[in-house]
C-alpha positions as CSV (number, residue, x, y, z in Angstrom):
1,X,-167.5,-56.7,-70.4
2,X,-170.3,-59.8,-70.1
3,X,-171.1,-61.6,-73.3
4,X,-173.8,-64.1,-72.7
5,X,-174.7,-67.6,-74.4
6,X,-178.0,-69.1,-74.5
7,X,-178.2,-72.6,-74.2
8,X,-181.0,-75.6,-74.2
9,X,-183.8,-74.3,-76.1
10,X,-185.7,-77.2,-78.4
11,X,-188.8,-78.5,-79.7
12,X,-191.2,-80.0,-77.1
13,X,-194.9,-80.9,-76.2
14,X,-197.7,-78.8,-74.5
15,X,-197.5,-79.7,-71.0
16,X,-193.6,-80.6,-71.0
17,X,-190.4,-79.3,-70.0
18,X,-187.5,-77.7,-70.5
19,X,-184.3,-76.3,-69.3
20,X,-182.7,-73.1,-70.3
21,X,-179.0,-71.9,-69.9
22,X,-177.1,-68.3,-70.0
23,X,-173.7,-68.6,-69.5
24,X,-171.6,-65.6,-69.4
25,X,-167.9,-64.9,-69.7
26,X,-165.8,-62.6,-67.6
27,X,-165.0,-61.9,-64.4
28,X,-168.1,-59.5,-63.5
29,X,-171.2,-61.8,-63.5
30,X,-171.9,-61.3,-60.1
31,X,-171.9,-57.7,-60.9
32,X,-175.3,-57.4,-62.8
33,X,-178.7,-58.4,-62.0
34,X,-179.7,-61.1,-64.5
35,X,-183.6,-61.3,-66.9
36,X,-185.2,-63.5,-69.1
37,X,-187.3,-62.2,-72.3
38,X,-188.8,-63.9,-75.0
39,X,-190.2,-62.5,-78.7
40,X,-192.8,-64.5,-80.3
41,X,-193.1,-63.7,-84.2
42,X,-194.8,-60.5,-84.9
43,X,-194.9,-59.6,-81.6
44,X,-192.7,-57.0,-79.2
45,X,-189.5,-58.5,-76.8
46,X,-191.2,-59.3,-73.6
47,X,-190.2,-60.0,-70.0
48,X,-190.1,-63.3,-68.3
49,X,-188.2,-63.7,-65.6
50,X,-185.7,-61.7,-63.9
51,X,-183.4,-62.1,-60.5
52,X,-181.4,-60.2,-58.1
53,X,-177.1,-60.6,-58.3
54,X,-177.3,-62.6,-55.3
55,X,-180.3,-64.9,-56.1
56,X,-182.0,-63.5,-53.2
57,X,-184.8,-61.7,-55.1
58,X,-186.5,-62.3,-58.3
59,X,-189.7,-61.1,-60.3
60,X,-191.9,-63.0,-62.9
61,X,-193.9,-62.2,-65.4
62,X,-198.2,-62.9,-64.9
63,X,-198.3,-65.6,-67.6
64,X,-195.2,-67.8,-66.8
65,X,-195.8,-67.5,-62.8
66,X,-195.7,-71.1,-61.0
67,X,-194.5,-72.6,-63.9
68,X,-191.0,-70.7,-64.6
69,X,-188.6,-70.3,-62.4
70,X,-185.4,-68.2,-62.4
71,X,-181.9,-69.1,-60.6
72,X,-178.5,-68.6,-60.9
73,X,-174.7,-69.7,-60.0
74,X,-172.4,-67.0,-59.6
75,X,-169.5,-70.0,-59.4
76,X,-170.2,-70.7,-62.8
77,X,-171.2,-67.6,-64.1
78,X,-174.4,-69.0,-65.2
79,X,-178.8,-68.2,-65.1
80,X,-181.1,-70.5,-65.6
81,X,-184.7,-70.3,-66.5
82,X,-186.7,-73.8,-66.1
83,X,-190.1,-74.2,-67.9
84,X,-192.7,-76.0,-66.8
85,X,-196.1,-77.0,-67.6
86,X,-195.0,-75.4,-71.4
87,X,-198.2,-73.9,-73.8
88,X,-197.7,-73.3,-77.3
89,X,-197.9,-69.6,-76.6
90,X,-194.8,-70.4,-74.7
91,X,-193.8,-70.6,-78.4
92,X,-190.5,-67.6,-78.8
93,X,-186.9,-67.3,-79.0
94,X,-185.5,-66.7,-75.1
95,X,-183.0,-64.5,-74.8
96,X,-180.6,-63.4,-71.7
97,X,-179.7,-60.0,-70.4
98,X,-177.7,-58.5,-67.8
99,X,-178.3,-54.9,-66.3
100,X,-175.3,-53.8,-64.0
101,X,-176.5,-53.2,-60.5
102,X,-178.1,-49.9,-59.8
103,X,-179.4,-49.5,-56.2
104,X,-181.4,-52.8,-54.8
105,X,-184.3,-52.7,-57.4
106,X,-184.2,-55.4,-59.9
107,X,-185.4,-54.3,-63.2
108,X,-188.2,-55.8,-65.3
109,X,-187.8,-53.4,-68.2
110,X,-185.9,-54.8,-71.3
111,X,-184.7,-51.0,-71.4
112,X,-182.7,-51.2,-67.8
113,X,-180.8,-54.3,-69.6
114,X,-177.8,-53.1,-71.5
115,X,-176.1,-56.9,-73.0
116,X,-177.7,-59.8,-74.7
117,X,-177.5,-63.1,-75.7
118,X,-178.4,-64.5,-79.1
119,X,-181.6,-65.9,-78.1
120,X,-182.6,-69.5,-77.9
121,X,-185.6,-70.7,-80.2
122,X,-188.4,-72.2,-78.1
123,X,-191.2,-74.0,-79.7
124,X,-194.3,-75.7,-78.0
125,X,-196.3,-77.4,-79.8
126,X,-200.3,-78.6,-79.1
């Protein structure tokens, strides 16, 4: 079974950057179909970005589209989510999920994703 780390969340700026990191142990990586979700305080899990096993697909979310982007390395067992252009609304801890392959759709619904990370706190400030 996957277990997934999140990696590279931080404090930063409106308007910066940053970098986030899920790596995953195991031999199956390249066997799910990889999202990104975030949960602000008070507020419900929410999708952000989510890509295909190959890389070859991926969906984002209205509010982080042009400014996230989604990608992953199947040699390192490893997703990546980089944030640009960051807004303090931004503000959430990021957490990684992994949603075995079922058919060529690539899910966007927190329920299709069966593991987690942790979550990675990330906070924009204005």
């Amino acid at each position: 079974q996957v277990q997934l780390v999140e990696s590279g969340g931080g404090l930063v700026q409106a308007g910066d950057s940053l970098s986030l990191s899920c790596e995953a142990s195991g031999r199956t990586f390249r066997t799910y179909n990889m999202g990104w979700f975030r949960q602000a305080p008070g507020k419900e899990r929410e999708f952000v970005a989510a890509i295909s096993w190959s890389g070859g697909v991926t969906h984002y979310a209205y509010s982080v589209k042009g400014r996230f982007t989604i990608s992953r390395d199947n040699a390192k067992n490893t997703v990546y989510l980089q944030m640009n252009t960051l807004k303090p609304e931004d503000t959430a801890v990021y957490y990684c999920a992994a949603a075995p392959i079922a058919g060529i759709i690539v899910p966007t619904h927190l329920k299709s994703y069966a593991l987690w990370g942790q979550g990675t706190q990330v906070t924009v400030s204005s």
